[in-house]
BATOR-726751 format. One record per residue (C-alpha): x, y, z. Coordinates in steps of 0.5 Angstrom, whole numbers, padded with zeros to 4 digits, always signed. Example, Ala and Ser with C-alpha at 12.3 -4.5 7.8 and 13.67 -1.06 7.14 Angstrom:
<rs>
+0025-0009+0016
+0027-0002+0014
</rs>
This chain:
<rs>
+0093-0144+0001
+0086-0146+0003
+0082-0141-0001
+0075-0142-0002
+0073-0138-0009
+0075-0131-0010
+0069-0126-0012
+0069-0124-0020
+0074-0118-0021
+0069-0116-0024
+0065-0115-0017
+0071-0112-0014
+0072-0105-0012
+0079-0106-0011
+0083-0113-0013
+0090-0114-0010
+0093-0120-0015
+0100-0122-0014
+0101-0117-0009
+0109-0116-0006
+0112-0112-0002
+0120-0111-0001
+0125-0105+0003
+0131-0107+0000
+0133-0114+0000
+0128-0115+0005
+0121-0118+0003
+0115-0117+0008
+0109-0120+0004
+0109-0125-0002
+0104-0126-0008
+0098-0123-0004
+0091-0124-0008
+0084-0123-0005
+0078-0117-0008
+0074-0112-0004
+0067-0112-0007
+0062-0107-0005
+0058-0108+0000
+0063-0113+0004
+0067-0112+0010
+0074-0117+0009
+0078-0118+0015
+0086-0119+0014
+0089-0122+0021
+0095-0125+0023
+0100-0124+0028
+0104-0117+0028
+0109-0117+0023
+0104-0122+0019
+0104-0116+0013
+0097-0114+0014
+0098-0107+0015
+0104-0105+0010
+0099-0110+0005
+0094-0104+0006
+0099-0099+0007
+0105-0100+0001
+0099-0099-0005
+0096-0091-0003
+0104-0090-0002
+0105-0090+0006
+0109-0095+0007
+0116-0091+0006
+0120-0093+0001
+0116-0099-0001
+0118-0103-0007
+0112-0107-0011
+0110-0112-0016
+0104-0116-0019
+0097-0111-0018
+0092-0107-0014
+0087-0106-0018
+0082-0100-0017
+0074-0100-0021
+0073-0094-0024
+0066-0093-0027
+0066-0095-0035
+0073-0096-0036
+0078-0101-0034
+0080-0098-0028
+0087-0095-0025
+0093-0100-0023
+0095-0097-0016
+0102-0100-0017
+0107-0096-0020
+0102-0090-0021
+0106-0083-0019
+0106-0079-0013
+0101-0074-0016
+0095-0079-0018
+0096-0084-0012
+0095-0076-0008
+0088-0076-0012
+0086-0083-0009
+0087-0082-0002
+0082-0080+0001
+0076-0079-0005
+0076-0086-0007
+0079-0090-0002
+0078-0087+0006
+0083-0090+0012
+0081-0090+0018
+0088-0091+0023
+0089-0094+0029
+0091-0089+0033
+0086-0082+0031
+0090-0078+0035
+0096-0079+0032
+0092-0079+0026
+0090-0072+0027
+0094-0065+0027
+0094-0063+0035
+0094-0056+0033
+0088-0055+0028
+0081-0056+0029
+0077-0061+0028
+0073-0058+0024
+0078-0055+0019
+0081-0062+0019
+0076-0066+0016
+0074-0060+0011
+0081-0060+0008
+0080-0066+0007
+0074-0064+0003
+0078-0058-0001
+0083-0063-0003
+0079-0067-0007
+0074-0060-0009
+0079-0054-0009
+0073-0049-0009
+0069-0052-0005
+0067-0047+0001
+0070-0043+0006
+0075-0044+0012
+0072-0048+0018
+0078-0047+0021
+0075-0041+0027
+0072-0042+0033
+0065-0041+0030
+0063-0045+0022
+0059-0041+0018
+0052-0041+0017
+0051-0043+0010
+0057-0046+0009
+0057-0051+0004
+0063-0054+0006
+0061-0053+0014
+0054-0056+0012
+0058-0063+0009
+0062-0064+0015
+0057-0062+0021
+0052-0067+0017
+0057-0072+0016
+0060-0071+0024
+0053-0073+0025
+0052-0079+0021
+0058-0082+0024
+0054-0081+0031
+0057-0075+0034
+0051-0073+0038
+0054-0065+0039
+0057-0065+0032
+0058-0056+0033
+0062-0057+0038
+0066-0064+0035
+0068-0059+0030
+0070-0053+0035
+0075-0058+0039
+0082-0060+0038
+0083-0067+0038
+0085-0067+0045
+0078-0065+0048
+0074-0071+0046
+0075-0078+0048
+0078-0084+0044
+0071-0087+0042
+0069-0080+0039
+0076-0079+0037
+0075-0085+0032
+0068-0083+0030
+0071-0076+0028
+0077-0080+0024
+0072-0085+0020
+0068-0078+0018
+0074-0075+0015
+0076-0083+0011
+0069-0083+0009
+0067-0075+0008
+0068-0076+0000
+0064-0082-0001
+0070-0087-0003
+0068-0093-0005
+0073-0097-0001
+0074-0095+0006
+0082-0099+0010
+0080-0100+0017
+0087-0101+0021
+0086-0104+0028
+0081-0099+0029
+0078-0101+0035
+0084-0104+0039
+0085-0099+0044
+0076-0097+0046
+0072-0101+0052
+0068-0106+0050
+0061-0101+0048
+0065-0096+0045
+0068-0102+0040
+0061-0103+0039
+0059-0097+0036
+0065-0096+0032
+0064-0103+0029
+0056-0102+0029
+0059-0096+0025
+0063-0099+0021
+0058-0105+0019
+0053-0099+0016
+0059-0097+0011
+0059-0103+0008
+0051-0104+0008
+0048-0098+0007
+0053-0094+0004
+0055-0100-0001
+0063-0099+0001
+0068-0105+0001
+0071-0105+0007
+0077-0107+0008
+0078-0109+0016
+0085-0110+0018
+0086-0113+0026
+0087-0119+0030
+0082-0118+0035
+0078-0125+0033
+0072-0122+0036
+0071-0117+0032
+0072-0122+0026
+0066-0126+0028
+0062-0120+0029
+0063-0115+0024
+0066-0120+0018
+0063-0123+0011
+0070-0126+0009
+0077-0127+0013
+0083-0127+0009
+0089-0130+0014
+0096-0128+0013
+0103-0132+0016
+0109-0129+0015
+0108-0125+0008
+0103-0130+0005
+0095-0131+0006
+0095-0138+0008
+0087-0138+0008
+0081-0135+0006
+0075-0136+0007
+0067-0134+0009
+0066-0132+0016
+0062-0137+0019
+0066-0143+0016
+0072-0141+0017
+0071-0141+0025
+0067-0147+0024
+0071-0151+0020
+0079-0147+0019
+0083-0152+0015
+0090-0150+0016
+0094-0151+0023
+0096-0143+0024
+0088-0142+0023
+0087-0146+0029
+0092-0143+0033
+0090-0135+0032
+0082-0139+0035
+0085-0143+0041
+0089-0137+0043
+0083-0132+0043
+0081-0131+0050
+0073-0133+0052
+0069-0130+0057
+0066-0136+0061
+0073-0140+0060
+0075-0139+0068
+0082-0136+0071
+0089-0138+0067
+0091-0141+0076
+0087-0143+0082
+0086-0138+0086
+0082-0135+0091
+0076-0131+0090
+0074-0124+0095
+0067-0124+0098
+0063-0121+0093
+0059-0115+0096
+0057-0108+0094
+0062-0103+0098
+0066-0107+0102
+0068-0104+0109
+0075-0100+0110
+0076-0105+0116
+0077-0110+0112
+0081-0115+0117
+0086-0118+0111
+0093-0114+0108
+0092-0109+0104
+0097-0107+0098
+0093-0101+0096
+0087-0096+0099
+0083-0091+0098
+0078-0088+0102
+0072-0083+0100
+0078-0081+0094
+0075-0076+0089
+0080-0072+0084
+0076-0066+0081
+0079-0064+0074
+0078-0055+0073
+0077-0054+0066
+0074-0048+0061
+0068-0051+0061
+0067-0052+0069
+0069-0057+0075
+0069-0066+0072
+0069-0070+0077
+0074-0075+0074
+0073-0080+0081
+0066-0080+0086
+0067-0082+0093
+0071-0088+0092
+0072-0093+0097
+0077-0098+0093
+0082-0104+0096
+0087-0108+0094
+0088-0114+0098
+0095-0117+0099
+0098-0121+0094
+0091-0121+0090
+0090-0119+0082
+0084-0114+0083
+0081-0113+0075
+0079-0106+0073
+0073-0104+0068
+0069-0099+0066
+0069-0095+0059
+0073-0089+0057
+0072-0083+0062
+0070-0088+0068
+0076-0086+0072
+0081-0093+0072
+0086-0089+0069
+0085-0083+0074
+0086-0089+0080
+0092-0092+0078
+0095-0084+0077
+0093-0083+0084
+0096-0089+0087
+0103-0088+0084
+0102-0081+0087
+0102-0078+0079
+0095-0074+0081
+0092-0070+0088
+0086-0073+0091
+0081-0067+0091
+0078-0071+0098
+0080-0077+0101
+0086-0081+0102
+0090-0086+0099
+0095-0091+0102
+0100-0096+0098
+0102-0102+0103
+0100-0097+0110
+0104-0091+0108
+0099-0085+0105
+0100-0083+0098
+0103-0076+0097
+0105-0072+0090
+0109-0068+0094
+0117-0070+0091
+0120-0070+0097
+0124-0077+0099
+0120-0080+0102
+0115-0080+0097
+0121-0082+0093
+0122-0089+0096
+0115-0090+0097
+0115-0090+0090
+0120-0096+0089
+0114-0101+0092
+0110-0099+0086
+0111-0103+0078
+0107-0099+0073
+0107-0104+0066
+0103-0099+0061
+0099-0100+0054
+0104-0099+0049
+0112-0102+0050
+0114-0098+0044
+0113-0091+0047
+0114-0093+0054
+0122-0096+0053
+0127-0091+0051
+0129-0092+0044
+0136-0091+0045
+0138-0094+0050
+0139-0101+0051
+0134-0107+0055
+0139-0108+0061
+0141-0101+0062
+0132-0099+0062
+0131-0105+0066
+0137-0103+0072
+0136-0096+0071
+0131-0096+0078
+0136-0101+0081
+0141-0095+0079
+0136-0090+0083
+0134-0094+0089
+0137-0100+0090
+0145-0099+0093
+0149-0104+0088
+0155-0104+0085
+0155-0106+0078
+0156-0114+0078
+0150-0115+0082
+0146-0110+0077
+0148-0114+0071
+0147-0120+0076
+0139-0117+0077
+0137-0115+0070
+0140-0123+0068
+0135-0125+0073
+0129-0121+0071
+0131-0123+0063
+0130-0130+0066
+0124-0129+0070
+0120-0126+0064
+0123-0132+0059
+0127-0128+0056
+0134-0129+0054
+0141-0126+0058
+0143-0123+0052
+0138-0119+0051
+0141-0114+0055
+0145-0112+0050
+0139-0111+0045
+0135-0104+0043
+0127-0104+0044
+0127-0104+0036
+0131-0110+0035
+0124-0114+0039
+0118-0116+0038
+0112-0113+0041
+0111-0118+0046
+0118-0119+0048
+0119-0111+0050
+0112-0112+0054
+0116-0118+0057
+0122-0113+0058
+0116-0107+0061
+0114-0113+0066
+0121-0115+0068
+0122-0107+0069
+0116-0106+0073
+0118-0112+0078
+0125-0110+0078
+0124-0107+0086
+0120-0112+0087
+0114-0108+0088
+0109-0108+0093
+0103-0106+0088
+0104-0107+0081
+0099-0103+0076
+0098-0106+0070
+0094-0101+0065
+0092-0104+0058
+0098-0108+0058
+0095-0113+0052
+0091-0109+0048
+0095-0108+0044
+0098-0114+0042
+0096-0121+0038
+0091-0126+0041
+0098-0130+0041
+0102-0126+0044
+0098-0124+0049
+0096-0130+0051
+0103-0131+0052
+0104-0125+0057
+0098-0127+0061
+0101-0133+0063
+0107-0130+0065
+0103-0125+0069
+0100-0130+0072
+0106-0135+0074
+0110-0129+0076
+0104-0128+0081
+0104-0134+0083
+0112-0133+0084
+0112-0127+0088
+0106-0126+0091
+0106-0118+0090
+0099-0115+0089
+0096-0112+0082
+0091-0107+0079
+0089-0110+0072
+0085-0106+0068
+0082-0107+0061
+0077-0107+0057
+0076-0114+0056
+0072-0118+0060
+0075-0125+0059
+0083-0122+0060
+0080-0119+0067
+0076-0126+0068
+0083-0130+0066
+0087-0127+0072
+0083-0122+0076
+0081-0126+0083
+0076-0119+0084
+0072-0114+0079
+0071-0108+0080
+0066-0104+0075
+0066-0096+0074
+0062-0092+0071
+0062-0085+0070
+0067-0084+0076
+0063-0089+0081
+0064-0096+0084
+0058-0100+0080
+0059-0108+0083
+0065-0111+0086
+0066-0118+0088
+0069-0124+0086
+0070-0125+0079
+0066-0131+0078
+0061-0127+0082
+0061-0121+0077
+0062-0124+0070
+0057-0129+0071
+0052-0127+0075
+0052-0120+0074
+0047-0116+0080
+0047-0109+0076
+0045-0107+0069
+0050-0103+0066
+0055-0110+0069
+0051-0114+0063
+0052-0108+0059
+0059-0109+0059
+0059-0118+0059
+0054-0117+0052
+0058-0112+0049
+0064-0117+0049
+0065-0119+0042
+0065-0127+0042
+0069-0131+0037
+0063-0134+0034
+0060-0131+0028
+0053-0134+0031
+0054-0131+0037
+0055-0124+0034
+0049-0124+0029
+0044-0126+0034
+0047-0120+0039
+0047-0115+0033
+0039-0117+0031
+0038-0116+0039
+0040-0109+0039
+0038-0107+0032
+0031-0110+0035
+0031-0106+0042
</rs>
């Protein structure tokens, strides 16, 4: 391993020193050894199934039935602190939470659906303070509370501009930015000393992933917390970083400073995370045409259109009065062409794709898919006009049927639409395998058996297998590996090239979009902002809020992220 020297024992505020993890006869990670010290923020990359998250997670107890060796060692003021490998259930509950915090990937999975906020984070508080306050658990905190007092206070000091009403929602009336704050104010509501941040951006537009990793840079700078991030975004590595520790299957095999680590990496996987991390300014994977850059352009529009909407607004009722989800938007999508879909959460990108596949009413205006008009009336017409529509979603995992095979999943459209017998489906899904770089026997296998790169590639093959006029990609790389994805945008773009269907590609990153998409459009608060071609609206942006986004894209250079960080500090 290419290291450089590790910080003092003495220093750290958690210490992993010969850290393994087993289930059973398997062992997943290897001799770890790397210190959290106060103050610091270490970031933990590598590919999935690297270790990073069961490195973290086995040590506080949530990793199942994990078996452990060597030592995870918590300072503690005037003794020699607590050895977390092989403590019993009782004390590791007692450190949870009060002296290391873990802010999760996923905040509504984190949060109970059924409770408030409020009542959420102060238990958390109760749980390490027993006979701290009241209850927050009603629809209006008490005045005086102490406990009430400390969560508003905290909900506050993670930037939730409305803390009463934060306190007052369920988990599912915020947004996935807010969300996350909430979950870092109930990691950090008893001051831990050491804070876990578990991909904690992976799924947030680009300035919403701003203000969580500003955030969580404060934690360590100004709370004193070490900080222990774990994700494989290189991006965010540059912008929030102190040292990098990077793991290969099991096993650290570099550590190092920030800045010399992606200046000078010594090791060849280290070499290959960074080539692999998409840039913006790096152009398309292929040639292709770019449309006419332009603001609104007309519906009379001469080329094919795969999709449109004309003058489509979707008004949501809600306890609170009328949203408007999408305003007056006139959107086409050419042809054979990849249209990229930006905007921050709340922008209405996912509204769209649900109107085109006939999954939300339009309020007013039309949408059409390859001339035919959009309806979500389940009669058969709209049944079939569905087959000209492949839809690839974010999570592979929680999109393929757990208990069904791979080939039966990807023929189950062809079963519904398609008149075949059994030999020409096996003959089909055998295809579609070969088409995604998949093996035939494949078939046979379950989505557990696979990588999360393999069953994306299984979701794609399922989404082509009508050979769709529109293909709706929503966030079909975010949450995977800067290697893997790599991989899956090449195979979007070939398989393209090979069958000519149009896409819609939305994401929040900008050099994703830029890799594949021939045309951009930006959305904001329901609008249509820019749109042209995506040389045009990537590098020379004519409106602000446009910049906005191109800046808040993290780049992985750490120099290029501390310049930015001062620059916004400054402004």
């Amino acid at each position: 391993m290419a290291a450089d020297p590790q910080l003092s024992p003495a220093e750290a505020a958690l210490s992993y020193r010969g850290h393994s993890v087993s289930f059973g006869d398997r062992v997943i990670t290897r001799d770890v050894s790397f210190d959290l010290v106060p103050g610091r923020i270490l970031a933990l990359v590598g590919e999935s199934g690297s270790g990073k998250s069961v490195t973290a997670l086995a040590a506080l107890g949530l990793a199942g039935a994990a078996e452990q060796t060597g030592s995870v060692r918590l300072a503690r003021t005037g003794s020699k602190g607590i050895d977390l490998v092989g403590i019993d259930a009782d004390r590791l509950r007692s450190v949870r939470g009060a002296e290391i915090g873990v802010v999760f990937q996923e905040p509504m999975s984190a949060f109970n659906p059924m409770f408030r906020l409020g009542h959420q984070i102060a238990e958390a508080v109760r749980a390490h303070r027993p006979h701290a306050g009241s209850s927050t658990g009603g629809a209006t905190p008490a005045a005086g509370d102490s406990v009430t007092d400390r969560v508003r206070a905290q909900l506050a000091k993670v930037g939730l501009d409305d803390p009463e009403r934060v306190m007052r929602a369920y988990p599912h009336e915020l947004s996935g930015g807010q969300l996350q704050r909430a979950m870092i104010a109930l990691a950090t509501i008893n001051a831990p000393r050491v804070l876990i941040a578990d991909e904690p951006t992976t799924a947030l537009d680009v300035t919403v992933q701003t203000g969580i990793l500003d955030l969580l840079r404060r934690q360590a700078s100004e709370e004193g917390q070490a900080v222990l991030l774990i994700t494989h975004d290189m991006g965010v590595v540059a912008d929030i970083a102190d040292e990098v520790a990077v793991m290969k299957d099991g096993r650290i095999v570099e550590t190092g400073e920030v800045r010399r680590l992606f200046s000078a990496p010594r090791e060849e996987y280290t070499k290959q995370l960074l080539a692999a991390v998409p840039r913006l300014g790096a152009g398309a994977l292929t040639d292709r045409e770019s449309a006419p850059s332009g603001q609104t352009p007309s519906v009379t529009v001469t080329v094919p259109l795969a999709a449109e909407l004309r003058s489509a607004s979707v008004v949501h009722r809600t306890s609170a009065g009328p949203f408007t989800a999408v305003d007056d938007i006139d959107l086409q999508i050419p042809a054979g062409s990849i249209t990229g879909l930006v905007g921050e959460s709340g922008s209405g990108k996912s509204t769209i794709a649900t109107v085109l596949t006939g999954g939300q009413k339009l309020t007013t205006g039309r949408a059409f898919v390859d001339g035919q008009r959009v309806s979500t009336r389940p009669n058969r017409r709209q049944r079939r006009r569905r087959a000209d529509i492949g839809v690839v979603f974010q999570d592979p995992r929680g999109s393929l049927n757990p208990r069904r095979t791979v080939g039966a999943q990807i023929a189950e459209p062809l079963r519904v639409h398609r008149s075949l017998d059994h030999a020409q489906i096996r003959s089909r899904v055998a295809g579609l395998l070969d088409d995604v770089q998949l093996p035939a026997d494949f078939a046979s296998r379950y989505p557990h058996e696979l990588s999360g790169g393999q069953r994306q590639r299984v979701a794609i093959a399922r989404a082509l297998s009508l050979e769709p006029k529109l293909l709706i990609a929503d966030e079909p790389t975010s949450a995977l590996d800067v290697s893997v994805q790599r991989g899956v945008l090449r195979l979007l773009a070939e398989l393209h090239d090979t069958h000519e269907f149009a896409c819609l590609f939305i994401s929040h990153d900008l050099a994703v979009i830029e890799q594949l998409a021939s045309t951009v459009v930006v959305l904001r608060d329901g609008t249509i902002v820019e749109q042209g071609s995506a040389s045009q609206v990537l590098t020379r942006p004519q409106q602000s809020y446009t910049r906005e986004l191109i800046d808040s894209a993290p780049a992985p250079d750490p120099e290029i992220q501390a310049a930015r960080r001062a620059a916004r500090l400054a402004a």
